[in-house]
N, C-alpha and C positions, 0 to 999 in steps of 0.2 A: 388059114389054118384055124379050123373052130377050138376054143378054146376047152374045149370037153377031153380032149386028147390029151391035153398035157396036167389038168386038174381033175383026174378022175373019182380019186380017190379022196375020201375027205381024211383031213391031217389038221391038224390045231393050226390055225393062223389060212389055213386055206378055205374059198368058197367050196361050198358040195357040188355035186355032179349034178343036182337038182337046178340050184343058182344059176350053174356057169352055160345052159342048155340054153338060155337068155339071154347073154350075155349081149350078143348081137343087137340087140334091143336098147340097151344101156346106156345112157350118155356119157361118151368120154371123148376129150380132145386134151392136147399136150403142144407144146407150142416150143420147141429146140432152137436154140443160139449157137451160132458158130465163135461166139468170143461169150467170155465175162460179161455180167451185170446187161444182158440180152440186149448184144449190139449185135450188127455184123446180120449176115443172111438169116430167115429163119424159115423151118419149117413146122407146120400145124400138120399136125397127125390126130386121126379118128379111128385108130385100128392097127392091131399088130404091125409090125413091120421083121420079116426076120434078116433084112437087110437094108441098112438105111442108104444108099446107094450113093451119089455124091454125098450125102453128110457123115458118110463112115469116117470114122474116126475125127471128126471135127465138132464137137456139141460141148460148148462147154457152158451152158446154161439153159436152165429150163422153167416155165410159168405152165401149173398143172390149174386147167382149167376145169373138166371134169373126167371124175373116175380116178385111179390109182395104175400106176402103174410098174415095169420092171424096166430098168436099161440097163443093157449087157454087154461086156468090153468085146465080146464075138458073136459072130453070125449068128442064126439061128438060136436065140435064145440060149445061148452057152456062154463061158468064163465067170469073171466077176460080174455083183452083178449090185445096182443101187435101187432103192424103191422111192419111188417121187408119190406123195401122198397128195390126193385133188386138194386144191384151195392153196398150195404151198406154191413158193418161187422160189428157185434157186439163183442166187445171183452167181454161183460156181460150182461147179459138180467136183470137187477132191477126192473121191474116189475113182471116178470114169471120164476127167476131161482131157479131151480130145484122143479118146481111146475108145469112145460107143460103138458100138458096129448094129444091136440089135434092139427092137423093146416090144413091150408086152402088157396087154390090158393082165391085169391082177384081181 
């Protein structure tokens, strides 16, 4: 899903519709833990996911290697929702762990 659809409009804190045409272009990877303090299975992601398929509802840490991202307690980029900033490690997600379902470059 190109990321132009859902940022279309420019809004404070959001990339422009100019930016996000790019996007695809962009370095980003994200690196999810099925346990705390990134033990346990993981998976690397390069790219939206609007369903994290076996890791649904199991991520409860994450190492943002590049780009920014969104993960969301539901499918398709819906519920709550946590922003994982590139260069950041989460050794626990307290908001969305083991409740992720989706995520999204930002």
């Amino acid at each position: 899903m190109p990321a132009t659809s859902r940022l279309s409009s420019p809004r404070p804190g959001l990339k422009t519709e100019r930016a996000t045409r790019n996007m695809a272009n962009w370095p980003a990877r994200v690196t999810l833990y099925e346990r705390e303090y990134f033990s346990g299975r993981a998976l690397t992601i390069t790219g939206d996911m609007p369903d994290l398929g076996d890791f649904d509802n199991s991520v409860s840490s994450a190492i943002v290697h590049e780009g920014d991202w969104a993960l969301y307690s539901e499918i398709k980029y819906s519920g709550k929702r946590m922003i994982l900033n590139e260069g950041e490690s989460y050794s626990s997600l307290p908001v969305l762990s083991n409740t992720a379902s989706s995520i999204s470059r930002i």
